[in-house]
Legacy VTK file of the C-alpha trace (Angstrom):
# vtk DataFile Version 3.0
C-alpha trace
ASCII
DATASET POLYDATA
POINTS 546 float
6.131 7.188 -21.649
3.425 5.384 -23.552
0.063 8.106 -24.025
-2.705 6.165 -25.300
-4.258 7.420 -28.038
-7.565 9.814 -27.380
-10.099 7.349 -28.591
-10.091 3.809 -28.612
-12.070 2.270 -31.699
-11.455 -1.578 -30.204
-13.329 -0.370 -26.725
-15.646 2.334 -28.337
-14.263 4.755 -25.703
-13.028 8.254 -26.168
-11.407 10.562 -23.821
-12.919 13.779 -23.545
-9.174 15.387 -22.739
-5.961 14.482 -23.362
-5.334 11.170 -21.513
-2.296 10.240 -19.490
-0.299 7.261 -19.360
-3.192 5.475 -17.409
-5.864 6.096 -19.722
-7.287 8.948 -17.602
-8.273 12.617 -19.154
-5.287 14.787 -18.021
-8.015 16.559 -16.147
-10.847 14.462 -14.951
-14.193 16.011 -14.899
-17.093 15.408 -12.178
-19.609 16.258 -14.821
-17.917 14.174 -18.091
-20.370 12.922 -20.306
-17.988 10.246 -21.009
-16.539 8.091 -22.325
-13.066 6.889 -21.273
-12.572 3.464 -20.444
-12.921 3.987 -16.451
-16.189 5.702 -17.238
-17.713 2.898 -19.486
-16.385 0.145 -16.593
-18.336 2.151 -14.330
-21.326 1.499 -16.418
-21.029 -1.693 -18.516
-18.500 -3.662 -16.100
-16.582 -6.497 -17.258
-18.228 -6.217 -20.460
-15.233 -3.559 -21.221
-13.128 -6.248 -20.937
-13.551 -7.537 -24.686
-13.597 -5.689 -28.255
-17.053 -4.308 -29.129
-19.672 -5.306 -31.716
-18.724 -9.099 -31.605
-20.007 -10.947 -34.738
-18.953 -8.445 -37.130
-15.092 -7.095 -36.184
-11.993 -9.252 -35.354
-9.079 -7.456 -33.465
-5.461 -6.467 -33.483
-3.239 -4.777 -31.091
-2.569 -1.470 -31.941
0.674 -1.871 -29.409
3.000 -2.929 -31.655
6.481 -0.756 -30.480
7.656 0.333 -26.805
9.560 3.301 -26.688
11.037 4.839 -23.223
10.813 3.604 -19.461
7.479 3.327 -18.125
5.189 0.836 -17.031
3.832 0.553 -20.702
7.131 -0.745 -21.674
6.435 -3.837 -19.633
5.097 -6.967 -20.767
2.669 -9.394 -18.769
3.702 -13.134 -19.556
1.859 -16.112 -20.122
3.218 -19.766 -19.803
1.590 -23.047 -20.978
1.761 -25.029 -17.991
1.764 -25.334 -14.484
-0.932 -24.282 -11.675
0.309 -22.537 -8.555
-1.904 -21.396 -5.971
-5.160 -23.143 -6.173
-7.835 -23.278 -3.911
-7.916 -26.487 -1.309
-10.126 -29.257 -3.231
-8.885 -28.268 -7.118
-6.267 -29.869 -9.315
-4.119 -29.316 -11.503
-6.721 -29.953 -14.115
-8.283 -28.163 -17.372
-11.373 -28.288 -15.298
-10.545 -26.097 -12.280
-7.456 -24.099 -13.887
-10.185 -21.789 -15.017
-9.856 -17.806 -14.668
-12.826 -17.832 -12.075
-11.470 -19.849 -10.250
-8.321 -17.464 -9.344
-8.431 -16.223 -5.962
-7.905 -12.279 -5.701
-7.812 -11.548 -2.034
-4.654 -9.580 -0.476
-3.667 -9.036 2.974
-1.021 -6.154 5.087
-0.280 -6.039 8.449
2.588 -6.443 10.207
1.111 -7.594 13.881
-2.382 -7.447 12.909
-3.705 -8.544 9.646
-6.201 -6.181 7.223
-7.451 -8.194 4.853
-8.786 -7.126 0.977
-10.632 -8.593 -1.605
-9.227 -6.484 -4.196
-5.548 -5.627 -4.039
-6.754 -1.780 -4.204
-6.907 0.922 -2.279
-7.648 4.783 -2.848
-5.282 7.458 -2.859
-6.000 10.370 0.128
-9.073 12.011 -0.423
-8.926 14.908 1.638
-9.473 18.235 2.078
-10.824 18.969 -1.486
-14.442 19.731 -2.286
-15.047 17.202 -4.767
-13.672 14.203 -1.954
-16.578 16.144 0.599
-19.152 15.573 -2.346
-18.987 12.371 -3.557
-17.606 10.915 -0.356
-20.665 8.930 0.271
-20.468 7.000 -2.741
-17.152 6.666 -3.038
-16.861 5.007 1.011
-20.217 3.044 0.290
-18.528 1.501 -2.908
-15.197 1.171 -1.417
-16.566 -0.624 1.675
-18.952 -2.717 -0.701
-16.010 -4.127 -2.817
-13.759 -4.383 0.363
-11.405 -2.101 -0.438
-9.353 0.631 1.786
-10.492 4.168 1.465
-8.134 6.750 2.812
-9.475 10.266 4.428
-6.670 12.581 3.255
-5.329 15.327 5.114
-7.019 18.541 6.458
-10.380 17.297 6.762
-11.379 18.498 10.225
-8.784 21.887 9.248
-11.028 23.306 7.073
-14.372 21.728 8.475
-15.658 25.412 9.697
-18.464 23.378 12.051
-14.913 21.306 13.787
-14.936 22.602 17.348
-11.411 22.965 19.117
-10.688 23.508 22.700
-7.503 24.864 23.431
-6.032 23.690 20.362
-7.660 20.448 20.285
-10.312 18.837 18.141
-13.507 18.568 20.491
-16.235 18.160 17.738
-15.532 16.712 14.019
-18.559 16.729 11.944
-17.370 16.297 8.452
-14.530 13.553 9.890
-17.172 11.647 11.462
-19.548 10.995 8.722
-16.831 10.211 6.286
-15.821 7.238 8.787
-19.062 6.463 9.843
-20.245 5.939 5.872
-17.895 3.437 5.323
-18.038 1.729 8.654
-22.027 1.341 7.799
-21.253 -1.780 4.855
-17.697 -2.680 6.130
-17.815 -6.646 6.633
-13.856 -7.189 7.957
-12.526 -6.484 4.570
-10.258 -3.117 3.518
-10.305 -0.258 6.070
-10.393 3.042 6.837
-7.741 5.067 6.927
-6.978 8.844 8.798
-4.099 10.076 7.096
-1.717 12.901 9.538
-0.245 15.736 8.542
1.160 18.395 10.989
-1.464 20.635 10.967
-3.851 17.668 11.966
-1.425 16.558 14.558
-1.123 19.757 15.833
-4.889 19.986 15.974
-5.052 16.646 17.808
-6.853 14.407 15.190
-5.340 11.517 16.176
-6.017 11.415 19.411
-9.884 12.360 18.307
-9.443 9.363 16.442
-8.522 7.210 19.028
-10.731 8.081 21.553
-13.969 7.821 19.468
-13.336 4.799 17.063
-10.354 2.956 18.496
-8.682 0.377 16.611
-11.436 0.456 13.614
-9.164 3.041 11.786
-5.716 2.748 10.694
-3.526 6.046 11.071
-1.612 7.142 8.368
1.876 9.580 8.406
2.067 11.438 5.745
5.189 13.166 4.446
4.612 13.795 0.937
2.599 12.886 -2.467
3.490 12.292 -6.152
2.082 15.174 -7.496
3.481 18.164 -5.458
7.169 18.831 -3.624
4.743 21.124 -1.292
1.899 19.891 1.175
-2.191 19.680 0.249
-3.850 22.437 -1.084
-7.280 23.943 -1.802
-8.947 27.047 -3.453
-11.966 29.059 -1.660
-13.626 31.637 -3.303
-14.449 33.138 -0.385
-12.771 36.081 1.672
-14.439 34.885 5.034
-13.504 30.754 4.495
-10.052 32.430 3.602
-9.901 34.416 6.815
-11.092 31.549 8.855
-8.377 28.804 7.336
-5.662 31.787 8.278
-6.968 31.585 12.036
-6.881 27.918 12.338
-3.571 28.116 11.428
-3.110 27.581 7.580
-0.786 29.177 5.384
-3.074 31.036 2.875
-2.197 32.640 -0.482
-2.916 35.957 -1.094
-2.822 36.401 2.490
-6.640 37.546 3.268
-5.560 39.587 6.412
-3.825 42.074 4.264
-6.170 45.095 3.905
-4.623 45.562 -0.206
-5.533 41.932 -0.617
-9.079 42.351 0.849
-9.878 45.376 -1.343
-8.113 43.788 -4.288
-10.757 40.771 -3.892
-13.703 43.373 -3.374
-12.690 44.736 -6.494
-12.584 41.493 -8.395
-8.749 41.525 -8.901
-8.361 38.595 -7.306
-10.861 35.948 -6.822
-9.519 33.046 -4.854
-7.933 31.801 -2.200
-4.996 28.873 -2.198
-4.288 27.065 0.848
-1.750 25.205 2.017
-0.290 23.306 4.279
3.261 22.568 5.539
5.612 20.620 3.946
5.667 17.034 5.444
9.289 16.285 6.805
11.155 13.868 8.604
14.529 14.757 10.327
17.685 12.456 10.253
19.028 12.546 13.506
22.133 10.348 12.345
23.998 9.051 9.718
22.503 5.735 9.691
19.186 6.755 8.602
17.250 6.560 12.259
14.992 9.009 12.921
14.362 9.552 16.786
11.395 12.156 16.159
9.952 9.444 13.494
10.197 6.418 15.643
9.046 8.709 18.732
5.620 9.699 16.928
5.045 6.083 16.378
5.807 5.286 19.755
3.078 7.857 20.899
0.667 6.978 18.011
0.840 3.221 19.762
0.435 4.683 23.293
-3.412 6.350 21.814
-4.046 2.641 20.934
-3.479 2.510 17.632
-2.498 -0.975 16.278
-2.130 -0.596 12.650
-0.131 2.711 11.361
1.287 3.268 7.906
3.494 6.084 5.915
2.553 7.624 2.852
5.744 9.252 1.183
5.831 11.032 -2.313
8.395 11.180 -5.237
11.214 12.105 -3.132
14.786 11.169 -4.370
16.659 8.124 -3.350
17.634 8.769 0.199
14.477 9.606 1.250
13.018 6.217 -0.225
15.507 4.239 1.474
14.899 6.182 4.599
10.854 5.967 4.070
11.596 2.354 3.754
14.258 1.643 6.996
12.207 3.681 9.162
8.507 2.285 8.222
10.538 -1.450 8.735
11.942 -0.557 11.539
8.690 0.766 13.419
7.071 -2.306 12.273
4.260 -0.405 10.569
1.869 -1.548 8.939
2.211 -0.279 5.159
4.020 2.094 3.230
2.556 3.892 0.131
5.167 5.190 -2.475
3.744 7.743 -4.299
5.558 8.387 -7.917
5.401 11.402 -9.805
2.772 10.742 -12.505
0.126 10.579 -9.118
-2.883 12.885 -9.666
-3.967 15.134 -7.351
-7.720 17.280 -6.460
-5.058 20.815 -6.321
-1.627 20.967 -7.584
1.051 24.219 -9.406
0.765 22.684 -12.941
4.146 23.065 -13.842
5.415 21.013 -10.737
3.439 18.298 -11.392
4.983 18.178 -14.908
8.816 18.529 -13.538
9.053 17.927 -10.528
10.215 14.208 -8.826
10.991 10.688 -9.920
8.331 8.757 -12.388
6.518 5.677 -10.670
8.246 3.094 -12.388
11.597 4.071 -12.036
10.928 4.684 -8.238
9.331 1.736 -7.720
12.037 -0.517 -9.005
14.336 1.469 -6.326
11.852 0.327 -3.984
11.934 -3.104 -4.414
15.786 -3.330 -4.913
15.980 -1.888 -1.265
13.629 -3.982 0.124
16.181 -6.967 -0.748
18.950 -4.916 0.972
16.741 -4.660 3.927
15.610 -8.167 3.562
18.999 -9.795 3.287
19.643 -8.285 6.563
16.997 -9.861 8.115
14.795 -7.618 8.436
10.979 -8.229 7.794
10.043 -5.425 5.148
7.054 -2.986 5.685
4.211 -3.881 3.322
4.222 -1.793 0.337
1.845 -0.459 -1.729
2.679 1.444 -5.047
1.076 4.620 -6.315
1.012 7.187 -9.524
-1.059 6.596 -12.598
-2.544 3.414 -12.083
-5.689 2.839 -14.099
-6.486 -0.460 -15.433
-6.103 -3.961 -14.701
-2.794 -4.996 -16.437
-0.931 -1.660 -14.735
-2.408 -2.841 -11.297
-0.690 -6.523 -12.618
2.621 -4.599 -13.813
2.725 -2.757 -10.711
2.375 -6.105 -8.032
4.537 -7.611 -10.327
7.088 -5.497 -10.135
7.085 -4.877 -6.542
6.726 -9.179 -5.634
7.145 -10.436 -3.104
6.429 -7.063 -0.891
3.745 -5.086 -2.535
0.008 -5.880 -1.615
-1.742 -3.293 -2.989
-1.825 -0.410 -5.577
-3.173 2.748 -5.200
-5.662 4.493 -7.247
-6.376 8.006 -6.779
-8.632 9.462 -9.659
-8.998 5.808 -11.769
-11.666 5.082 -8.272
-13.028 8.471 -8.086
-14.764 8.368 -11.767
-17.129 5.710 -11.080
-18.541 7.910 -7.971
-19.063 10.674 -10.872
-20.685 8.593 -12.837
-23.265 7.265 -10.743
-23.962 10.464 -9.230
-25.002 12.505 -12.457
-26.882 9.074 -13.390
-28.872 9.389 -9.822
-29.452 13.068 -10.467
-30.434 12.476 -14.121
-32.969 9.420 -13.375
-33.987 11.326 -10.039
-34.317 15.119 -10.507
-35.498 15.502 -6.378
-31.981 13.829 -5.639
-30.065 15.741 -7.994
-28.437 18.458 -5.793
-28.117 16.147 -2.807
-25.889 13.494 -4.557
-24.788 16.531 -6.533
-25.015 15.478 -9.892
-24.573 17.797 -13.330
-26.765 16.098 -15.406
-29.910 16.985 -16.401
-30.828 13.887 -18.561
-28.332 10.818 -19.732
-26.601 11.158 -22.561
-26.610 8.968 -25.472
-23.895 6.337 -24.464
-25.916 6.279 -20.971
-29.418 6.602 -22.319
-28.604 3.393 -24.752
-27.913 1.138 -21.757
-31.550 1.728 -20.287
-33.585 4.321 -18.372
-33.243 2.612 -14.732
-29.949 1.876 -12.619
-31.181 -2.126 -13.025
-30.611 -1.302 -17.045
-27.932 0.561 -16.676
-25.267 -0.937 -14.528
-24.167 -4.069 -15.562
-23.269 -5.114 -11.569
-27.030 -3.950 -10.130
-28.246 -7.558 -8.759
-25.145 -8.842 -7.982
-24.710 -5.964 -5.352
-28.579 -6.493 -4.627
-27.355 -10.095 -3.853
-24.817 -8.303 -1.658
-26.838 -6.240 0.711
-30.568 -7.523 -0.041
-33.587 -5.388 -2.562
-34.887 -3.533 0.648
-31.162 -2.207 1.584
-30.225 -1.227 -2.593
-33.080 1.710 -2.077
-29.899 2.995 0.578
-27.217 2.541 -1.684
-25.744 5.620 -3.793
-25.865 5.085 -7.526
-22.024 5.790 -7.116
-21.235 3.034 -5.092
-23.203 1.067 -7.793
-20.969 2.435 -10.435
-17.721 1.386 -8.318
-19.139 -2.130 -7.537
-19.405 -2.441 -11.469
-16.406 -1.083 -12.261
-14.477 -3.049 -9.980
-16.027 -6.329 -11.308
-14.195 -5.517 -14.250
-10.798 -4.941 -12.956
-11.418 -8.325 -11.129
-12.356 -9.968 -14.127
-9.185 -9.105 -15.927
-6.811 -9.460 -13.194
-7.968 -13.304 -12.745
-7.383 -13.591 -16.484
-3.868 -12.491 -16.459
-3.057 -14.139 -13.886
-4.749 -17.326 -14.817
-2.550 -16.663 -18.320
0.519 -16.614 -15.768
-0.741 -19.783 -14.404
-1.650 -18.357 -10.652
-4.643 -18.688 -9.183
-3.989 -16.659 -6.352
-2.864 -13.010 -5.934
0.359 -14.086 -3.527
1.400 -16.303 -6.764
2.532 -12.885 -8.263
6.196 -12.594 -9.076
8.558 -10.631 -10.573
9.069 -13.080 -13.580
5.605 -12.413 -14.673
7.248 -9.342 -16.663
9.433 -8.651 -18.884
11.440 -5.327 -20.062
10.128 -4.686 -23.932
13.006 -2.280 -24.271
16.912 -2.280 -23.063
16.274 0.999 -21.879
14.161 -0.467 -19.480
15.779 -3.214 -18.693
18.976 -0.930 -17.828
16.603 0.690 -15.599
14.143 -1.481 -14.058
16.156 -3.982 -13.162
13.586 -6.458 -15.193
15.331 -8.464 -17.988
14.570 -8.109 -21.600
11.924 -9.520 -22.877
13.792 -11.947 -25.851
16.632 -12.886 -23.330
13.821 -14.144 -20.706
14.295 -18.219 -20.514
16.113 -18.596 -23.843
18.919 -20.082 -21.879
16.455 -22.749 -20.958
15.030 -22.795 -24.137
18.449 -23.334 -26.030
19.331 -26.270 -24.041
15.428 -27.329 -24.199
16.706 -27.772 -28.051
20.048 -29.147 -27.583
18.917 -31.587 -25.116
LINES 1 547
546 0 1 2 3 4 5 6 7 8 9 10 11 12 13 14 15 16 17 18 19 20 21 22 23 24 25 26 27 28 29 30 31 32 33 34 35 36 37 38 39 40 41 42 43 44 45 46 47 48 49 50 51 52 53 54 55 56 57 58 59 60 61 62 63 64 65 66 67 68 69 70 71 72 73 74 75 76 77 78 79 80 81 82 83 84 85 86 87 88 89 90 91 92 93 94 95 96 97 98 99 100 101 102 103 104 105 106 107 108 109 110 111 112 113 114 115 116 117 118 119 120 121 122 123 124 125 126 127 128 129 130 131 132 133 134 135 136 137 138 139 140 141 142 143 144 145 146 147 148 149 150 151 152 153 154 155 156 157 158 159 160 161 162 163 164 165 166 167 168 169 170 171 172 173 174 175 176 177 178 179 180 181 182 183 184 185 186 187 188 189 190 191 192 193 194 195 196 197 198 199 200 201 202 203 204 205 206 207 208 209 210 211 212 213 214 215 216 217 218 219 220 221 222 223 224 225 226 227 228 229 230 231 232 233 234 235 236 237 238 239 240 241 242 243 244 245 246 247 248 249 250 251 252 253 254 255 256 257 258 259 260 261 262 263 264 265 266 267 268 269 270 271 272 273 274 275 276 277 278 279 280 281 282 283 284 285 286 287 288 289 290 291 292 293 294 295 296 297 298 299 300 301 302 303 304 305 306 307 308 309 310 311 312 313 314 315 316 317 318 319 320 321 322 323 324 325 326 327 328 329 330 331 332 333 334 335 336 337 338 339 340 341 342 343 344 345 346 347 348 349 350 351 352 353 354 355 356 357 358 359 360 361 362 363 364 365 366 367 368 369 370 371 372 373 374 375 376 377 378 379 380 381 382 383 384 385 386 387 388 389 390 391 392 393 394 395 396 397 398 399 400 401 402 403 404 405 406 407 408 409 410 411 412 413 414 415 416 417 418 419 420 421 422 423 424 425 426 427 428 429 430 431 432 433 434 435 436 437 438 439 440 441 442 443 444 445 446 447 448 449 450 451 452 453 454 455 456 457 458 459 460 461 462 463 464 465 466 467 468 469 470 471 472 473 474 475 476 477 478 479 480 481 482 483 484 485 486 487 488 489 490 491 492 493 494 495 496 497 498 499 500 501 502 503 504 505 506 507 508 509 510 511 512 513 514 515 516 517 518 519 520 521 522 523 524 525 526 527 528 529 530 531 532 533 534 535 536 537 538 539 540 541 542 543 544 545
């Protein structure tokens, strides 16, 4: 696996902790004063794109050798001629084959269409504190840039103001304003998605869902995640939240109903709560991989009037891939999220994130090599999106790449959350009476902030061309988060239409698989993706001979 180094010279950015494979701090901070490269997108936008201090520096690439299999050991490729995908009315001329001129929108569906301008979408922000926070800008922003936005699990579980009545969600507060806040700016692109685990199904979420918002939300299945083997989890610091999570039904560790336990807390021996929920399963009712109970909760999911339903599955070994993959084609949902280990999470046991399941890129090339089994048989393939340490724009390329012709999207989790930190401890800097509403840390900018300007208009590079969006009277409405995303997203936009306008497409479905090539054998042995010095030199040999 490639680690980047901490700072970046070429960029200017440094990461406050160690960063991962996808330029992300290990562990991401709400209140970072910077400055990764996610955080200066979220500021300077497409800007971030280029070296700094043109005028006086030239450049080199500092990746010169690629050792081991990950998604840093594959190279993007360019060719020298050739236009595919052009918008109606352009030619295949110097003048229009231009990188603005590449089209980036995506679609999924498999009977009804959800369209995206972005092949994004965010990883399930649930039940965690920090999703509840910063969910306003981070739905506003998503919604904004047309992009999905997934409410994780547990969210009316642990919402103590959620009414049931006799076992059934009646009343859902938290769940409502999270889908009404992205509802406000959605204009037909991206979506909102309710993600299902049991404890929500048990509670009767989806039906809640249904009856209140109809077909405006897709529902998601959820049997798993990259970073954890176990289901979602949260702390509380609180003996009375604990006690209330054990009576709606969670499993909750130290268990607070234990009178040692209570006194130990009292005492200051122990001073949180974990909980959890249940593991997400499947059964396999026979040997060829068809689930009844699967294919029956679908059935009933349809019958509530859902139209568009998709599976989110973690890094589970190979059967449960190919059975993730059979049974979300053969239900005819909508997508299917594969979640590698790598994924980031709000809660997860350290030391099974670090061991436990199979790395992103390895998975996904399993993915794709069933979903040519499944097609050759054929069978129309679910929609796939891929997910687990994703971060800038030439992993999102990798990643679709890869996955051609069946992923449409890539999942984000943490990579979309900074810029809703960002803008938030900007807004409560800038705005001191907003500060604990939009719950921001700061209390002024710092220095790589402060330099941009002293006003959101200064300070984010995207400002007026969201004010161009949604109009001067209507920016007064929109969180300084969403602001952040909008900017930060302009970037990744920016420099996916460059590499693929390198790759000669000038549309998103142009993506293919030959757009990259293994940089090691290693791999190549295990991707599946051929090396990158054996790529066309049989054409190039008789190119010579010829």
């Amino acid at each position: 696996m490639h680690i980047p180094p901490k700072s970046n010279d070429v960029l200017g950015t440094v990461n406050r902790g160690t960063p991962c494979e996808s330029g992300l701090c290990t562990l991401c901070r709400a209140d970072c004063q910077g400055k990764c490269e996610m955080w200066m997108s979220s500021l300077a936008g497409r800007k971030m794109l280029y070296p700094r201090d043109f005028g006086i520096v030239t450049a080199g690439s500092a990746r010169t050798t690629h050792t081991g299999v990950s998604y840093s050991s594959l190279r993007i490729q360019g060719f020298c001629y050739g236009s595919d995908g052009l918008a109606e009315g352009l030619s295949n001329d110097p003048d229009d084959c231009v990188f603005p001129n590449v089209g980036l929108e995506s679609e999924f569906g498999r009977h009804k269409t959800t369209k995206v301008r972005l092949p994004l979408m965010t990883g399930a922000l649930g039940s965690t504190f920090i999703a509840s926070k910063y969910w306003d800008s981070f739905a506003t922003g998503c919604a904004l840039t047309g992009i999905p936005i997934v409410i994780g699990e547990n969210v009316v579980g642990v919402d103590r103001d959620a009414e049931l009545s006799n076992g059934r969600i009646t009343k859902a507060p938290e769940l409502d304003r999270r889908i009404d806040t992205y509802l406000r700016y959605y204009d037909g692109y991206g979506a909102i998605i309710v993600q299902l685990n049991i404890e929500d199904a048990r509670n009767g979420v989806a039906e809640y869902v249904a009856e209140k918002y109809g077909d405006q939300v897709v529902i998601e299945l959820k049997w798993g995640q990259g970073a954890k083997n176990i289901g979602g989890e949260i702390e509380v610091n609180s003996l009375d939240y604990a006690l209330f999570l054990k009576e709606r039904g969670y499993v909750v560790d130290p268990d607070p109903t234990k009178p040692g336990v209570q006194e130990s807390f009292k005492a200051g021996g122990i001073r949180a709560f974990a909980r959890h929920s249940r593991l997400g399963f499947t059964d396999l009712s026979t040997a060829d991989g068809v689930s009844e109970a699967f294919m029956d909760a679908v059935a009933e999911l349809r019958k509530l009037g859902f139209s568009r339903i998709s599976l989110k599955t973690g890094a589970y070994g190979m059967e449960a891939l190919a059975l993730a993959m059979r049974l979300a084609t053969d239900a005819e949902l909508d997508l299917l999220t594969i979640d590698g280990a790598g994924g980031g999470t709000g809660m997860s046991p350290w030391n099974m994130m670090e061991s436990w399941g199979v790395p992103s890129v390895l998975l996904h090339a399993k993915a794709v090599e069933y979903a040519k089994m499944l097609a050759a048989q054929g069978k129309r393939v679910v929609d796939l999106s891929f997910a687990g340490g994703f971060g800038t724009e030439d992993q999102i390329y990798k990643g679709l790449a890869l996955g051609a012709p069946y992923t449409k999207l890539i999942c984000m989790g943490r990579g979309l959350m900074i810029p809703g930190f960002v803008g938030a401890n900007v807004e409560g800097a800038l705005n001191p009476e907003r500060k604990a509403n939009v719950h921001g840390h700061w209390n002024s900018l710092p220095k790589a902030v402060a330099d941009r300007g002293q006003s959101a208009a200064e300070i984010f590079a995207g400002y007026y061309d969201l004010q161009e969006k949604v109009g001067a009277d209507e920016m007064a409405n929109i969180p300084y988060g969403a602001i952040a995303m909008w900017t930060a997203m302009d970037k990744i936009g920016a420099g996916l239409q460059q590499l693929l306008a390198g790759a000669r497409h000038f549309s998103l479905s142009e993506i293919e698989r030959n757009d990259i090539a293994s940089a090691n054998r290693e791999t190549e042995q295990e991707t599946g993706v051929p090396f990158i010095a054996d790529v066309e030199d049989e054409v190039a040999k008789r190119l010579l001979k010829a």
